[in-house]
C-alpha positions in Angstrom: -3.9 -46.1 7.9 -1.5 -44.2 10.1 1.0 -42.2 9.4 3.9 -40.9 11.9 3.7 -36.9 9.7 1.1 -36.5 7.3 1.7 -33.3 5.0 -1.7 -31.6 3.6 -0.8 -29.6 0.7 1.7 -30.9 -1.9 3.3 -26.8 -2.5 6.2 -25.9 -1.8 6.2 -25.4 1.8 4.5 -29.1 2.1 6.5 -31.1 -0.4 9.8 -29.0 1.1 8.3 -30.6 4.6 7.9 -33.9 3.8 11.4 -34.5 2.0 13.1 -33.3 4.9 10.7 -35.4 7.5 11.4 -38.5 4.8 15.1 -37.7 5.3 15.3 -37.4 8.9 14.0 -40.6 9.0 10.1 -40.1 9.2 7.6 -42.0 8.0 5.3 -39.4 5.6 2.5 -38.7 3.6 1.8 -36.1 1.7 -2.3 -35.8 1.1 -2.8 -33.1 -2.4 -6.3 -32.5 -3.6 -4.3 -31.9 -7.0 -3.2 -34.7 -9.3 0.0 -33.5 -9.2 2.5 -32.2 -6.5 3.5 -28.7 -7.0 0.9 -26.5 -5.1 -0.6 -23.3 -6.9 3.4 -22.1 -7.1 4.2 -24.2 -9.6 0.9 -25.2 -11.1 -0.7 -21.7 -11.8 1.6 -19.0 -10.0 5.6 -18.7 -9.9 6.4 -20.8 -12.2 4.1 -20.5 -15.6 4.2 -16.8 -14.9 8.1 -16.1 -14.6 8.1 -18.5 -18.2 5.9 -15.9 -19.5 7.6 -12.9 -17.9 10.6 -14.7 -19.7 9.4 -14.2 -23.4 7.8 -11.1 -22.4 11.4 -10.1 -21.6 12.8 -11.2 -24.2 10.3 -9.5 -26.9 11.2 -6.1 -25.2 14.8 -6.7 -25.3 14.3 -7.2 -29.2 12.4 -3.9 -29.3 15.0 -2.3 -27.5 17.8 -3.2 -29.5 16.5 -1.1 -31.9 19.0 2.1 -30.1 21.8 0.0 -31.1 20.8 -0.1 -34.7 20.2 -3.6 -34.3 16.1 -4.4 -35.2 13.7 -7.5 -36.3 10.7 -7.5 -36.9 7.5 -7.9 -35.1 7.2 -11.1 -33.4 4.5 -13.8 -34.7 2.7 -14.8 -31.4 1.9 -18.6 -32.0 -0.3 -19.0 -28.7 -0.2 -22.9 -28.8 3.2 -23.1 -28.9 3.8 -20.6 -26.1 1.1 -22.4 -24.1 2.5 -25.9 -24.6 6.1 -24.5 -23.9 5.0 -22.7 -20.8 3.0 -26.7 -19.4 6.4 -28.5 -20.7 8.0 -26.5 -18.0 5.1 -27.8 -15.4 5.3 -31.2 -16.5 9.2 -31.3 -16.3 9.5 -29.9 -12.6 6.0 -31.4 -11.1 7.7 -35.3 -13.0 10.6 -34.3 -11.0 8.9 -34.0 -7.5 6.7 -37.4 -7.9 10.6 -39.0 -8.9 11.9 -37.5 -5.9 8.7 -38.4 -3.2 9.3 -42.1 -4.6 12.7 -41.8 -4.1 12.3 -41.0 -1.0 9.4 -43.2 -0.2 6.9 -40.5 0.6 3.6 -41.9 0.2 1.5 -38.8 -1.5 -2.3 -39.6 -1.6 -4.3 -37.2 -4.5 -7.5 -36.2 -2.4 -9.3 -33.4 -0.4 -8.3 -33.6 3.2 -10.7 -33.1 6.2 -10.4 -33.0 9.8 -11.9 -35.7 11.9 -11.0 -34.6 15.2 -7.1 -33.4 16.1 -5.7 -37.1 15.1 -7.7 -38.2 12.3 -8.1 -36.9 8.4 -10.8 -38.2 6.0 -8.9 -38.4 2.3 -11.3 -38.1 -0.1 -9.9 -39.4 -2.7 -9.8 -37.9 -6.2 -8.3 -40.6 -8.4 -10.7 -42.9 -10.4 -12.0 -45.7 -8.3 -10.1 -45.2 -5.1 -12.5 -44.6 -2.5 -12.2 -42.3 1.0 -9.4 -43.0 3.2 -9.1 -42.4 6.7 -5.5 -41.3 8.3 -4.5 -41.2 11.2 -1.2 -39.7 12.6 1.2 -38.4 15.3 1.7 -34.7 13.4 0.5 -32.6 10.7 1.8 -30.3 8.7 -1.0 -27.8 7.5 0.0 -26.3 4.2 -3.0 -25.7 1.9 -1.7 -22.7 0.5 -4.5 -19.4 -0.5 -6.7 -19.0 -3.8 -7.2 -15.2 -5.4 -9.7 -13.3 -4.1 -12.6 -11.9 -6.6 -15.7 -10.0 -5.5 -18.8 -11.8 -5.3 -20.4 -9.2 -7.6 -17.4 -10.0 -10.7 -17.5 -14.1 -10.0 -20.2 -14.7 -13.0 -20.1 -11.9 -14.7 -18.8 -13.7 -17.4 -16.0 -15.9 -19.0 -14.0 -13.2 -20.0 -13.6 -12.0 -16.5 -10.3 -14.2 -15.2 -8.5 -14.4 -11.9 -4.7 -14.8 -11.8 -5.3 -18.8 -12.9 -7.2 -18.1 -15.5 -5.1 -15.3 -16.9 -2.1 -18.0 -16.7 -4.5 -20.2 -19.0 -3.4 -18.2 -22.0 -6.4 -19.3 -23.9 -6.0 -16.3 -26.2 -4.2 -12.7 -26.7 -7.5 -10.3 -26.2 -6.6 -7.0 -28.4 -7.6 -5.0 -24.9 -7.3 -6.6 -21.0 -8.3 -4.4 -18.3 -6.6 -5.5 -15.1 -8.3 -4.4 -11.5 -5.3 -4.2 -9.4 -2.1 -2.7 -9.3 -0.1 -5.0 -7.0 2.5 -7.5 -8.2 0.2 -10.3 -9.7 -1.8 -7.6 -11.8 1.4 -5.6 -12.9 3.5 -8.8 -13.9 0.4 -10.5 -15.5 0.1 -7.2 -17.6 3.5 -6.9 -18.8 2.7 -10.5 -20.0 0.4 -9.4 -22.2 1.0 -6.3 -23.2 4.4 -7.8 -24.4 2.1 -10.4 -26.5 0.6 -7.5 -27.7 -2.9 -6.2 -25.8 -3.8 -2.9 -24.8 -3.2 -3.3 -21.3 -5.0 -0.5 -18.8 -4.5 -0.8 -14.9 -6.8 0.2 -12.6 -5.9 0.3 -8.9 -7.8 1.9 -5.5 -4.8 3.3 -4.5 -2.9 6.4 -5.0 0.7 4.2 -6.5 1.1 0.9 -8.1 2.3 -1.9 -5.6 1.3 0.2 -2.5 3.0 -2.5 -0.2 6.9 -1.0 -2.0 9.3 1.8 -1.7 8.1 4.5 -3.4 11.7 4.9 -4.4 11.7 1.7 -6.3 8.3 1.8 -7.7 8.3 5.2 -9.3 11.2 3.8 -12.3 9.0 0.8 -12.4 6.1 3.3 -12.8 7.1 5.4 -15.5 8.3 2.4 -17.8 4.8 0.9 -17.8 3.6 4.3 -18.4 4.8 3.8 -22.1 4.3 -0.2 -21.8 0.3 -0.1 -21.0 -1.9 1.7 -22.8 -3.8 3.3 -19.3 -2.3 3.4 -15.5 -5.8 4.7 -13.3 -4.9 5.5 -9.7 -7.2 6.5 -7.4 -9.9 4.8 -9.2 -12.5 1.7 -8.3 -14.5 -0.4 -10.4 -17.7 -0.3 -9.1 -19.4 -2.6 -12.0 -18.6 -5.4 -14.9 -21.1 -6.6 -17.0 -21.2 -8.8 -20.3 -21.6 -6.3 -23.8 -21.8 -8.6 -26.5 -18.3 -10.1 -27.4 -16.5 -7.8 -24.6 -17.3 -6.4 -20.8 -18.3 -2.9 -20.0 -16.1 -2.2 -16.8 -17.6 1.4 -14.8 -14.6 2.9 -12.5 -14.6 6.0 -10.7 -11.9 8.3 -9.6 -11.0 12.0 -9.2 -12.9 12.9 -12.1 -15.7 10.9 -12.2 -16.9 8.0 -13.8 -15.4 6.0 -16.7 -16.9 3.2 -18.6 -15.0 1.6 -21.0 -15.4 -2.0 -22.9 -12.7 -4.6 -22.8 -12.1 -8.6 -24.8 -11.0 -9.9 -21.4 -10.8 -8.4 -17.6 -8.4 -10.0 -15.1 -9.1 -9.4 -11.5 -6.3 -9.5 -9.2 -6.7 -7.7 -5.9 -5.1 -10.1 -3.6 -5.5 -13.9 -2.4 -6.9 -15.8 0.7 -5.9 -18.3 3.0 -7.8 -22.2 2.4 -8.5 -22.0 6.1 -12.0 -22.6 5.4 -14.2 -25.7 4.8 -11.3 -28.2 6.2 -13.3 -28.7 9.0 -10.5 -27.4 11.3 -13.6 -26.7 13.8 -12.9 -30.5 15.2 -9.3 -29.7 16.2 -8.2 -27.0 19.0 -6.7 -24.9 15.7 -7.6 -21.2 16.1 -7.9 -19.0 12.8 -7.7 -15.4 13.0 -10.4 -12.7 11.6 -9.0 -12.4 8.2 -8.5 -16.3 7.9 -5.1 -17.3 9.2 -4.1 -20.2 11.1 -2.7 -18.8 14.2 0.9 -20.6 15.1 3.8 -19.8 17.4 7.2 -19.7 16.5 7.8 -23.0 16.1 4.9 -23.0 13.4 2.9 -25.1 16.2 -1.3 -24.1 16.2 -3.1 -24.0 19.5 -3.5 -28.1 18.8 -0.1 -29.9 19.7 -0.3 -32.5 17.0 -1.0 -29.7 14.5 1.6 -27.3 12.9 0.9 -24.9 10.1 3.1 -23.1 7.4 3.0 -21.1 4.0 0.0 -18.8 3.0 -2.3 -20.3 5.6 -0.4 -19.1 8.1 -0.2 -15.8 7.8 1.7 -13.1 5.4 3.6 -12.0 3.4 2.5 -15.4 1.1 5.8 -16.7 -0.7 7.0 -19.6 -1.6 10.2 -19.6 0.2 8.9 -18.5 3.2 6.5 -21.2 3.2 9.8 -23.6 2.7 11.2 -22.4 5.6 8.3 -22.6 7.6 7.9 -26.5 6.5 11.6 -27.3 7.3 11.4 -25.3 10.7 8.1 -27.6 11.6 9.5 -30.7 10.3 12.4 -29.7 13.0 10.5 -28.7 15.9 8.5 -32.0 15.6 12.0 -33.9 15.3 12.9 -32.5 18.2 15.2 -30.1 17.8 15.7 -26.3 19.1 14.1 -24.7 15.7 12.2 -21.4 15.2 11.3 -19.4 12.5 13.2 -16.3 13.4 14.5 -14.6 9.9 15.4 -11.6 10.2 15.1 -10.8 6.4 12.4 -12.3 3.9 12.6 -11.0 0.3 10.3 -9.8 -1.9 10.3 -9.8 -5.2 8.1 -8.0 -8.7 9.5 -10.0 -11.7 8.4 -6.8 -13.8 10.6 -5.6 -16.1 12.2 -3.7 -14.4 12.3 -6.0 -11.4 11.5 -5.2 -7.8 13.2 -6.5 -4.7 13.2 -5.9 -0.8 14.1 -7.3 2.0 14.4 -6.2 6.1 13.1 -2.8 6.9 11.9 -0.2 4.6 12.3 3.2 5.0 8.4 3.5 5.1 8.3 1.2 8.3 11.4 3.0 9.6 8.8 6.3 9.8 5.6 4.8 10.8 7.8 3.2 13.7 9.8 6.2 14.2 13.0 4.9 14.0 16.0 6.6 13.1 18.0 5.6 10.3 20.2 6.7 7.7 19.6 5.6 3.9 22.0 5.0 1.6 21.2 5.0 -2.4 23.0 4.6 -5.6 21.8 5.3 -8.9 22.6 2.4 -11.6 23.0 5.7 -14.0 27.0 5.3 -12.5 27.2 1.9 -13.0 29.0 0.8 -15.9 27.1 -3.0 -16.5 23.7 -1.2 -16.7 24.4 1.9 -18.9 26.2 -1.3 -21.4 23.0 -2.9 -20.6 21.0 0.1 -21.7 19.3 0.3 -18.1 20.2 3.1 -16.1 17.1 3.6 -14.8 17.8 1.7 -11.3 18.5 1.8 -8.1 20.1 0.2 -4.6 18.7 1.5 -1.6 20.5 0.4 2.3 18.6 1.3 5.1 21.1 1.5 8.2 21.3 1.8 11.8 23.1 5.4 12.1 25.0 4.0 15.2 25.9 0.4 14.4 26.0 0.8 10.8 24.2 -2.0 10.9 22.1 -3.1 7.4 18.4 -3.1 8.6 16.9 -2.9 5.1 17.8 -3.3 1.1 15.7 -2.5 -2.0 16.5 -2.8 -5.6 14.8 -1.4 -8.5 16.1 -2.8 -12.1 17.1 -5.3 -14.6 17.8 -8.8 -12.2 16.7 -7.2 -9.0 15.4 -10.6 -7.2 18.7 -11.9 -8.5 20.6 -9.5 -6.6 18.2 -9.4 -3.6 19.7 -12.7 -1.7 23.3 -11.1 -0.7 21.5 -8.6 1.3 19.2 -10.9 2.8 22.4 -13.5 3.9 24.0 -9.1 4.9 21.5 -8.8 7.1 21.1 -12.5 8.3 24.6 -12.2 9.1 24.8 -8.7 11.1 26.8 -7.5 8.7 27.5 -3.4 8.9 27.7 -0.9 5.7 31.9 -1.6 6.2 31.4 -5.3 5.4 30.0 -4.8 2.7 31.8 -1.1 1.3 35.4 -3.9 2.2 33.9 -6.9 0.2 35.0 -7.0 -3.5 33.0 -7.4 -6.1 33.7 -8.2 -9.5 33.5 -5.9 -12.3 31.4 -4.9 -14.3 28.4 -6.3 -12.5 24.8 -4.8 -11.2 26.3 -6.7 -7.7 28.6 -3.8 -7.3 25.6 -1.4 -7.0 25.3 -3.3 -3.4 28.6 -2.0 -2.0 28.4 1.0 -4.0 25.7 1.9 -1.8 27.3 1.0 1.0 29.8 3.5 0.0 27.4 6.1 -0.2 27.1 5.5 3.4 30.8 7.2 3.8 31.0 9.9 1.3 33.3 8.0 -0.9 31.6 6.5 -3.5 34.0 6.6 -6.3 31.7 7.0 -9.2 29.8 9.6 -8.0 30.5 12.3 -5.8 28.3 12.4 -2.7 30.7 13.4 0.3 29.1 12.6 3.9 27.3 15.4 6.0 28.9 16.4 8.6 26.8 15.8 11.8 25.3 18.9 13.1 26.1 19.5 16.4 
């Protein structure tokens, strides 16, 4: 069979591909080692866990409204029910894709691709009694997504040691989860459950949670978990798991000394790799780098013409919508036209509670790199949405060009951050300066108004708080 584009990987970056090469007029298929289309996004990652982050939400918000002399009583966790409510969503958005690929007559073949030589792909096939297909084409779109990373020392350790997919699982609510890793899948997995009520403890190597953030944003995020988890250990690694009966014994050492405590479950979340291997990419003139990436140009083109790449695979930071992009700028660059990948913000986002967004420079990066710029923060505590909302604890950060005025960088700490995230990303796509925004209205009262509070900030005249400008020294 041969295909004008063939799309391997059916994620988000792949299935955002082919429905724009099917639209353009292309003749595609999609090849997905799953049964459905959706990638690990939808299947075990964005999607289940922002349901989840959802009712964990909401069963704090309950709690909460305790201050306002409003109060219920403790929820009744009915695990089936939230597990089937959480695969209802899967089913209704992965039945929406396979409508839409028919729609656009898409053919998607369910099988593990692998390279023949630069033109050729051997499908084998995964549905009952189809048998290995061989594919030819005139482009492909690489777009096989990553897969968490867990020590070879934890992998079979035992049952009760889970990885982000298995964690999503929900097969039960253990009465204490130890999570190894304080980066954004370990922190929003542990919210989930600590919600659902487990004593949650974090372990992470580093000296902060989410080492990768602002220290501005993270330290409100910090000191909320504080009270949420039962145990935050920084500066600590786990050096061993092993099965104890019913539970595993986790050993972690830190400042001062070793630890060993006993946990029902243990999830491991430390990061993900790229599925460069075993695709038998050594027949094509593709290059991979030395932690696994597919190496592409701008265009998303790999060292073989016929061969593009996008999404985790090819390279950080590994989100969904930046794997879209990269799928439409391929599908564009093999149509022909003038396309690059050439954003000048992507955002970030911890759907903690509270949230965690950024986008463009951060002030960390403006230091290492030794650029100057000015920053520009203002506390939700003057805003008058979050102290109605009973969260004053956050924060919107500008970093600016002091000459330009130009917005280089935005963070956001609090209740809707990746929410509020996209008008600085479209600020900064835009070239927009700290006037724009401080001159754009914006209704009230809203957390949006934090944005061109801050830009405020930038000239002294903020009006709900006082901050005048410096003057410059001379």
């Amino acid at each position: 069979m041969h295909s004008e584009l063939v799309v391997l990987g059916g994620g988000p970056g792949g299935y955002a591909a082919a429905f724009l090469a099917a639209d353009l007029g292309m003749e595609v298929t999609v090849v997905e080692k799953e049964p459905r289309l959706g990638g690990v996004c939808l299947l075990r990652g964005c999607i289940p866990s922002k349901a989840l982050l959802h009712v964990a939400k909401v069963i704090s918000e309950t709690r909460e409204m305790a201050e306002w002399g409003v109060e219920w009583t403790s929820p009744q966790i009915q695990v089936e029910k939230l597990r089937a409510r959480k695969d209802q969503v899967i089913d209704t958005l992965t039945g929406g894709l396979k409508q839409l690929a028919q729609r656009r007559k898409v053919r998607v073949l369910h099988g593990r691709g692998v390279f023949e030589d630069s033109g050729t792909l051997r499908v084998e096939r995964t549905e009952e009694g189809a048998s290995d297909e061989i594919v030819t084409y005139d482009h492909l779109i690489l777009a096989v997504g990553s897969r968490p990373t867990i020590p070879a020392p934890f992998q079979s350790v035992s049952e009760r040691v889970m990885d982000s997919t298995g964690a999503l699982a929900l097969a039960d609510v253990p009465e204490s989860l130890l999570v190894i890793g304080g980066g954004y899948i370990g922190l929003e997995m542990g919210t989930v459950y600590a919600e659902l009520g487990s004593r949650v403890s974090v372990v992470e190597f580093m000296d902060r949670l989410l080492p990768g953030a602002d220290p501005d944003l993270v330290k409100p995020l910090h000191k909320r978990l504080s009270k949420l988890f039962t145990a935050i250990h920084l500066n600590h690694k786990v050096t061993s798991l092993r099965e104890s009966g019913s539970q595993v014994e986790a050993e972690f050492e830190g400042p001062e000394g070793v630890v060993k405590e006993s946990y029902d479950r243990v999830l491991v979340a430390i990061g993900r790799r790229p599925n460069s291997d075993q695709l038998g990419l050594e027949n094509t003139q593709v290059k991979i780098d030395e932690r696994g990436f597919v190496v592409t140009d701008e265009r998303q083109q790999t060292d073989d013409p016929k061969i593009f790449a996008i999404g985790d695979v090819a390279g950080e930071p590994m989100l969904a919508h930046k794997a879209s992009r990269e799928g439409k700028v391929a599908v564009e660059a093999i149509h022909g036209e003038p396309a690059v990948f050439d954003a000048q913000a992507i955002p970030a986002v911890v759907f903690t509670d509270p949230e965690i967004a950024w986008a463009g420079l951060t002030e960390s990066q403006a230091k290492e790199e030794g650029r100057k710029v000015t920053v520009a923060q203002y506390p939700w505590a003057a805003s008058g949405r979050a102290q109605s909302l009973g969260r004053t604890e956050g924060l919107t950060k500008w970093i600016l060009d002091p000459e330009t005025e130009r917005l280089l960088g935005m963070g956001i700490v609090g209740s809707g951050a990746g929410e509020l995230i996209a008008e600085g990303v479209l600020a900064m796509e835009m070239g927009c300066t700290a006037r724009d925004l401080a001159e754009t209205i914006h209704p009230h009262p809203t957390l949006s108004e934090t944005a061109f509070n801050a830009a405020e900030v930038f000239y002294g005249i903020a009006t709900e708080i006082y901050r005048p400008k410096r003057a410059a020294k001379s």
